[in-house]
C-alpha atoms as an extended CHARMM CRD file, in Angstrom:
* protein
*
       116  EXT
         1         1  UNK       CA            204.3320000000       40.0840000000      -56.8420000000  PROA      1               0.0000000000
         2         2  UNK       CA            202.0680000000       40.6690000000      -53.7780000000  PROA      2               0.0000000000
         3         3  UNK       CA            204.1360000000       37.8270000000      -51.9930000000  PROA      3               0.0000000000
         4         4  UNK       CA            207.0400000000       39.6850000000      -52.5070000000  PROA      4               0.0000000000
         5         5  UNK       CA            205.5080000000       43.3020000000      -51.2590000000  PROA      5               0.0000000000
         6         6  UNK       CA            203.8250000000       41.3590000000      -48.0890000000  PROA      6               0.0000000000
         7         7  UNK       CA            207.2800000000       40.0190000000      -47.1910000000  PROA      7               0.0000000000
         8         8  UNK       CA            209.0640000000       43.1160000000      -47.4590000000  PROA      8               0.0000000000
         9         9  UNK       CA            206.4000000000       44.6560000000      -45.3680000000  PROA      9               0.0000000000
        10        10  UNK       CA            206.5620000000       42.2900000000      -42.7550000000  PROA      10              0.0000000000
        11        11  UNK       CA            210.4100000000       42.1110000000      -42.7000000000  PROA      11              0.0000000000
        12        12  UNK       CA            211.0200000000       45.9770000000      -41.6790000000  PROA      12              0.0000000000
        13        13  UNK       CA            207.7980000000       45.7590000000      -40.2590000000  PROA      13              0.0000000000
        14        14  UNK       CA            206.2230000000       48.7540000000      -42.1690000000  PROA      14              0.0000000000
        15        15  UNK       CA            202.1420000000       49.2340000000      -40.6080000000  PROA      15              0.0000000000
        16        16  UNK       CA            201.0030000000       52.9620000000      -42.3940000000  PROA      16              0.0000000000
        17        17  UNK       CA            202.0340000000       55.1410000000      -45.3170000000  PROA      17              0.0000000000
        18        18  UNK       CA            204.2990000000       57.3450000000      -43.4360000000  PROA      18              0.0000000000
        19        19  UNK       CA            206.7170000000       54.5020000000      -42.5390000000  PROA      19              0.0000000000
        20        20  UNK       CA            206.7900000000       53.0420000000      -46.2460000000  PROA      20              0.0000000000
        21        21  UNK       CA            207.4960000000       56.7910000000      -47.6890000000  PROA      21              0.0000000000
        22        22  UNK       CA            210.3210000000       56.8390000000      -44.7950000000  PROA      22              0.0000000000
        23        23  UNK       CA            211.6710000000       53.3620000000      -45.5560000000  PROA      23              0.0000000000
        24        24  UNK       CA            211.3930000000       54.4310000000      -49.5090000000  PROA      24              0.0000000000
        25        25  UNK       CA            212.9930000000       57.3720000000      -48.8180000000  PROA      25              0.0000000000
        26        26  UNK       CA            215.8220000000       55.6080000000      -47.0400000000  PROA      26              0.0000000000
        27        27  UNK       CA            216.3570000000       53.2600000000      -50.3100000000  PROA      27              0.0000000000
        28        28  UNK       CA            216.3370000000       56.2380000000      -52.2300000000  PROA      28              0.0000000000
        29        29  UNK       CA            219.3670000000       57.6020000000      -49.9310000000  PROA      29              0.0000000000
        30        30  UNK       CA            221.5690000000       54.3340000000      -50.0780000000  PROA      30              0.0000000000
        31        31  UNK       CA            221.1280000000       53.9380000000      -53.6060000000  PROA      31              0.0000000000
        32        32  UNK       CA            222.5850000000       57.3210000000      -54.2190000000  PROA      32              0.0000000000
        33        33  UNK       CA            225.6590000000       56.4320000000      -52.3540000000  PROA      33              0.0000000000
        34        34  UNK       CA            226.1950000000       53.2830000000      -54.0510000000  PROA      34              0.0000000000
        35        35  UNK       CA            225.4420000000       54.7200000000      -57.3270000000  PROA      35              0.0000000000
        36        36  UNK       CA            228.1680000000       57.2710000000      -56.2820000000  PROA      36              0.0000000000
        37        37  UNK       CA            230.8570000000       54.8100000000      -55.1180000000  PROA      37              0.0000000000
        38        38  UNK       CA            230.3410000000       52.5440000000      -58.2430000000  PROA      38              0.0000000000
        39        39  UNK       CA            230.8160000000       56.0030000000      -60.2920000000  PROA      39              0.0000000000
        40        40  UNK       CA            233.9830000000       56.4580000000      -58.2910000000  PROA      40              0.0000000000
        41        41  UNK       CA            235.3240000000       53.3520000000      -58.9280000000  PROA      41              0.0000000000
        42        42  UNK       CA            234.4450000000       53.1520000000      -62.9340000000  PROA      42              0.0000000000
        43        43  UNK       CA            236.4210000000       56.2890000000      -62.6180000000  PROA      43              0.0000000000
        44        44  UNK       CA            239.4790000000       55.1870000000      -60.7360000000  PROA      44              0.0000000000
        45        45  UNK       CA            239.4590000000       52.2590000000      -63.2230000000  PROA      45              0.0000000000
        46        46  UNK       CA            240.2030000000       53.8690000000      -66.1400000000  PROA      46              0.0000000000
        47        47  UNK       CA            242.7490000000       55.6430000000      -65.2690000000  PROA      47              0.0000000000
        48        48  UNK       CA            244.1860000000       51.9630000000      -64.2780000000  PROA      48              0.0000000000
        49        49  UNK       CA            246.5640000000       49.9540000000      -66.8480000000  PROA      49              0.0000000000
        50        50  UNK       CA            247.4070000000       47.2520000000      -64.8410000000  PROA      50              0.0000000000
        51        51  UNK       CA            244.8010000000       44.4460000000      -65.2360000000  PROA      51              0.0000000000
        52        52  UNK       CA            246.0610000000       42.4580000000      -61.9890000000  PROA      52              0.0000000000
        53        53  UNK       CA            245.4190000000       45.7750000000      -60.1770000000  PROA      53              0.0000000000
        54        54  UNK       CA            242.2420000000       46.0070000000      -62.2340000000  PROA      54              0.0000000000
        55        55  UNK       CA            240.3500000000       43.0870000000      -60.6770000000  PROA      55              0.0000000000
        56        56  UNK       CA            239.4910000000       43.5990000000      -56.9050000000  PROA      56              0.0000000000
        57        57  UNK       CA            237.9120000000       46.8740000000      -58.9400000000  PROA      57              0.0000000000
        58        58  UNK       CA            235.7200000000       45.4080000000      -61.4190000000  PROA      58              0.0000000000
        59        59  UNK       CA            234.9000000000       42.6850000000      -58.3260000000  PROA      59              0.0000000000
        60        60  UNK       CA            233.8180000000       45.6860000000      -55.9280000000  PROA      60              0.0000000000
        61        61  UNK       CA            232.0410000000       47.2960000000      -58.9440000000  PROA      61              0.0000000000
        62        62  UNK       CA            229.8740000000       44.0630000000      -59.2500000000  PROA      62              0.0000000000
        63        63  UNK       CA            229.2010000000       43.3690000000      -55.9940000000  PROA      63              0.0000000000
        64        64  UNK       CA            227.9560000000       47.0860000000      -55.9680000000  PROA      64              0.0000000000
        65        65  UNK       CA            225.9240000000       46.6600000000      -59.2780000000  PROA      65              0.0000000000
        66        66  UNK       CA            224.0870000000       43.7280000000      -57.2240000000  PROA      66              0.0000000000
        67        67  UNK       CA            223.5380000000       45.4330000000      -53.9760000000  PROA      67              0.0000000000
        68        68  UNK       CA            221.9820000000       48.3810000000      -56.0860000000  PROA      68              0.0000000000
        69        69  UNK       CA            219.5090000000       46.2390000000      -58.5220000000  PROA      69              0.0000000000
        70        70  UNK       CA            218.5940000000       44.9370000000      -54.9630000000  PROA      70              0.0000000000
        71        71  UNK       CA            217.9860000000       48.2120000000      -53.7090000000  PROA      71              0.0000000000
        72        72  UNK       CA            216.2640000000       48.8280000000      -56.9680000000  PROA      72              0.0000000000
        73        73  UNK       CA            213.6780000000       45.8640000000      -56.7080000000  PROA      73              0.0000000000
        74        74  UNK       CA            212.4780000000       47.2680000000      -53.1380000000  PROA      74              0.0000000000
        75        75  UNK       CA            212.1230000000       51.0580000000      -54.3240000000  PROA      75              0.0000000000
        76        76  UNK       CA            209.7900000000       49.8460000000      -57.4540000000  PROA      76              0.0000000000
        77        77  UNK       CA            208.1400000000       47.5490000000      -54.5810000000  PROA      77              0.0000000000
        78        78  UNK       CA            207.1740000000       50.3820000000      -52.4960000000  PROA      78              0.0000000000
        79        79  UNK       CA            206.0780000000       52.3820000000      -55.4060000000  PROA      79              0.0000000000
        80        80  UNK       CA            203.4570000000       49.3290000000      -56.2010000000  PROA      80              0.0000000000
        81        81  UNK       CA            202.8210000000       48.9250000000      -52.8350000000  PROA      81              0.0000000000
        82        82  UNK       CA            201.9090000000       53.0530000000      -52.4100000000  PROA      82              0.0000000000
        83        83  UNK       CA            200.3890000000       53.1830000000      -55.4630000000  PROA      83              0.0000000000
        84        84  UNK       CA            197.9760000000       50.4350000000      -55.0000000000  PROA      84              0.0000000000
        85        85  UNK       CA            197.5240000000       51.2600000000      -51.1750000000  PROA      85              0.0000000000
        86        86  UNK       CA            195.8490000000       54.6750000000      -52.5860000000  PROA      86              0.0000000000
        87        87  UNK       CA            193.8310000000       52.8410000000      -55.3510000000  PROA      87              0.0000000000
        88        88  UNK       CA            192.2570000000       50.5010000000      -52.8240000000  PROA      88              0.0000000000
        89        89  UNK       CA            191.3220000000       53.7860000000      -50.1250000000  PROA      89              0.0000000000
        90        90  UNK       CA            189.7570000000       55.5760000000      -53.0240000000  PROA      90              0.0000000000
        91        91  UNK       CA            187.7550000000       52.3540000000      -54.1540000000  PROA      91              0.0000000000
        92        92  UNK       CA            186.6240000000       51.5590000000      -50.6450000000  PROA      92              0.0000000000
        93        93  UNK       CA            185.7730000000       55.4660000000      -50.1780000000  PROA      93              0.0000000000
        94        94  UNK       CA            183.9990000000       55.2020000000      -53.8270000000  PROA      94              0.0000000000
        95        95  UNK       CA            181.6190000000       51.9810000000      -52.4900000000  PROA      95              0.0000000000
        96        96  UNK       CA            181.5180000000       53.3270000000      -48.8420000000  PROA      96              0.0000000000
        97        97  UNK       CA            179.9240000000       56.8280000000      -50.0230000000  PROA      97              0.0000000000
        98        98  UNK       CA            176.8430000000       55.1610000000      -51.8110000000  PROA      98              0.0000000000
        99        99  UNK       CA            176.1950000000       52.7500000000      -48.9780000000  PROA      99              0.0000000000
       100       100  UNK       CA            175.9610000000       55.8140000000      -46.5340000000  PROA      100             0.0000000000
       101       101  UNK       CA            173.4600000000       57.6950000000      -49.1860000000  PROA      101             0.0000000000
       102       102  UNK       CA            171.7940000000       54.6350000000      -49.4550000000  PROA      102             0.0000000000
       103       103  UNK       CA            171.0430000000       53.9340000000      -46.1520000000  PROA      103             0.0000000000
       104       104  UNK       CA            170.0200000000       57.9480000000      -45.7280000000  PROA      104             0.0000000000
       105       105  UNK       CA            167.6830000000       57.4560000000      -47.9530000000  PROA      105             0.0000000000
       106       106  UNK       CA            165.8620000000       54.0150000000      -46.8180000000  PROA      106             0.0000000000
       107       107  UNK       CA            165.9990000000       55.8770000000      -43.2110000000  PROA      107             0.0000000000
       108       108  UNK       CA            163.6560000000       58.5950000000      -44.9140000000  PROA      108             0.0000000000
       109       109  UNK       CA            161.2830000000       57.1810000000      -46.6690000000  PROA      109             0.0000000000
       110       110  UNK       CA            160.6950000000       54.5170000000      -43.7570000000  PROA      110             0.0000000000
       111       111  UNK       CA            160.5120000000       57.7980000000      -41.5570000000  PROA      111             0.0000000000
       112       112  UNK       CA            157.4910000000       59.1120000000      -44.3330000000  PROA      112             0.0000000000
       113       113  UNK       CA            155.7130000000       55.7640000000      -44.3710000000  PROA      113             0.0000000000
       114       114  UNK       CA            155.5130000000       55.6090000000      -40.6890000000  PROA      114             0.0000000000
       115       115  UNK       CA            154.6810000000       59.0170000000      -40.1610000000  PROA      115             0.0000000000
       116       116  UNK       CA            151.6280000000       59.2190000000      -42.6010000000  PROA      116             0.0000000000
């Protein structure tokens, strides 16, 4: 699973949140239209009664179907990928706080050992 969200980070080269909401975004947008094209054609299909005719249809319809579940697989990828991405900054912000108030605090009492 991380494999997979590394490689489609690297292959459109996505660095900060703002580009993976963008790219997401962008998914979001094609799947739409392919979702609307595939309606289009389910459409135009049954109004068909010709099964010769039917065929380069139902082909087009799968070859849509595919192109969306693969537009599918890289939206729920960036949704991991965003989700954890905002886990990790609040548990780094969660261990970073104590260390500074830690430190604060050993830098006092050294400062009202030395001074006595």
């Amino acid at each position: 699973m991380y494999n997979e969200e590394a490689k489609l980070l690297g292959k459109y080269n996505i660095n900060t949140a703002e580009e993976l909401s963008s790219f997401s975004d962008s998914l979001s947008e094609k799947y739409k239209t392919l979702a609307s094209n595939r309606a289009k054609l389910r459409n135009k299909l049954r109004r068909m009664h010709n099964t010769d005719e039917m065929q380069p249809i139902k082909d087009e319809i799968s070859s849509l179907s595919l192109m969306m579940a693969d537009l599918r697989k890289q939206m729920k990828l960036c949704e991991d990928i965003a989700a954890r991405s905002g886990v990790i900054d609040k548990i780094v912000n969660t261990i970073d706080v104590p260390e500074r108030e830690t430190g604060q605090k050993e830098r006092t009492r050294s400062k009202t050992y030395t001074s006595r």
